[in-house]
C-alpha positions in Angstrom: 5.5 -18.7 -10.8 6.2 -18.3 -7.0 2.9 -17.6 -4.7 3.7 -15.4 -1.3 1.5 -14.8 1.7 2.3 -12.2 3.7 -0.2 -11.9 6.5 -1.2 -8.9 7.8 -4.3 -6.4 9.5 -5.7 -6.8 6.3 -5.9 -8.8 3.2 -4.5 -7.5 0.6 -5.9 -9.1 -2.7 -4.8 -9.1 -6.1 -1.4 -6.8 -6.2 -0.9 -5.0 -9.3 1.5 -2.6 -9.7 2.7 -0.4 -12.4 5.5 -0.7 -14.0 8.2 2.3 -12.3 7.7 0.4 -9.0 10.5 -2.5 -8.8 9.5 -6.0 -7.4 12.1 -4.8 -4.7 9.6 -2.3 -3.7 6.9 -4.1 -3.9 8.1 -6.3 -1.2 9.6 -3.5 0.9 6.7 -1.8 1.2 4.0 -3.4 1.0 4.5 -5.3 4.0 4.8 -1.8 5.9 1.8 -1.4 4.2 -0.4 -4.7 5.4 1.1 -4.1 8.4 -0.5 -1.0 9.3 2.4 1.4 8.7 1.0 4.2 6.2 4.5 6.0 5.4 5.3 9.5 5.0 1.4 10.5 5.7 0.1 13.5 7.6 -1.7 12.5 10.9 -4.7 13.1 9.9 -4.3 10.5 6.7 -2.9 8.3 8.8 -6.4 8.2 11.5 -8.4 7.9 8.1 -6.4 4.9 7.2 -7.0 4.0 10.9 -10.7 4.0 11.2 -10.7 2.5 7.5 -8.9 0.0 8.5 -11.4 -0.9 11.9 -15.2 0.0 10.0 -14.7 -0.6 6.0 -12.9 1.9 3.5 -9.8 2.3 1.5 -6.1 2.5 2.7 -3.6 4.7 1.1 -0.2 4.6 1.9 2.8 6.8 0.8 6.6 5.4 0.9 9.6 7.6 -0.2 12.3 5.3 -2.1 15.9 5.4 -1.7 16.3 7.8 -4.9 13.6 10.0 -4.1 10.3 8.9 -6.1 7.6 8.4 -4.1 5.5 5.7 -4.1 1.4 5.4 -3.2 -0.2 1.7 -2.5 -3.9 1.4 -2.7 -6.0 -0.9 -1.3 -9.7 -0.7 -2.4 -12.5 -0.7 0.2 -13.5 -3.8 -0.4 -10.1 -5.4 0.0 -10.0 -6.9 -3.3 -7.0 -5.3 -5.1 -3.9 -3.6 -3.8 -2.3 -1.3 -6.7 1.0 -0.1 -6.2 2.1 2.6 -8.2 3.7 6.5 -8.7 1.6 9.2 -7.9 2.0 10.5 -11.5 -0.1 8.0 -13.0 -3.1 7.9 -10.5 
């Protein structure tokens, strides 16, 4: 097995994603994600993500794929586990 480290604003943790999202995606997005680029969110989302991102709190972050599914990525408050996954199943 290959290890990756993508450094970002944040650490990401464990990944685990589900198993609709391809490893393609994964990659893709999230490095948008730990780079601070929530997606397709609303503003105000997007300043929750913000300020959880500065004082302590969970990020979500919303990508549309290339075939229309979308795609959420959660990171837990604690910044322990990412989880990549389709909103379906949350």
């Amino acid at each position: 097995m290959q290890l990756t480290t993508i450094e970002g604003k944040f650490r990401a943790g464990t990944i685990v994603r589900s198993p609709e999202v391809t490893p393609e995606e994964v990659f893709v997005f999230l490095i948008r994600h730990v780079s601070g680029d929530w997606g397709d969110l609303n503003e105000h989302d997007w300043k929750l993500n913000d300020a959880a991102l500065k004082h302590g709190g969970r990020l979500i972050s919303q990508y549309g794929t290339n075939n229309g599914r979308v795609i959420w990525i959660i990171t837990e408050a604690d910044r322990s586990v990412t989880t990549i996954l389709v909103p379906a199943l949350y």
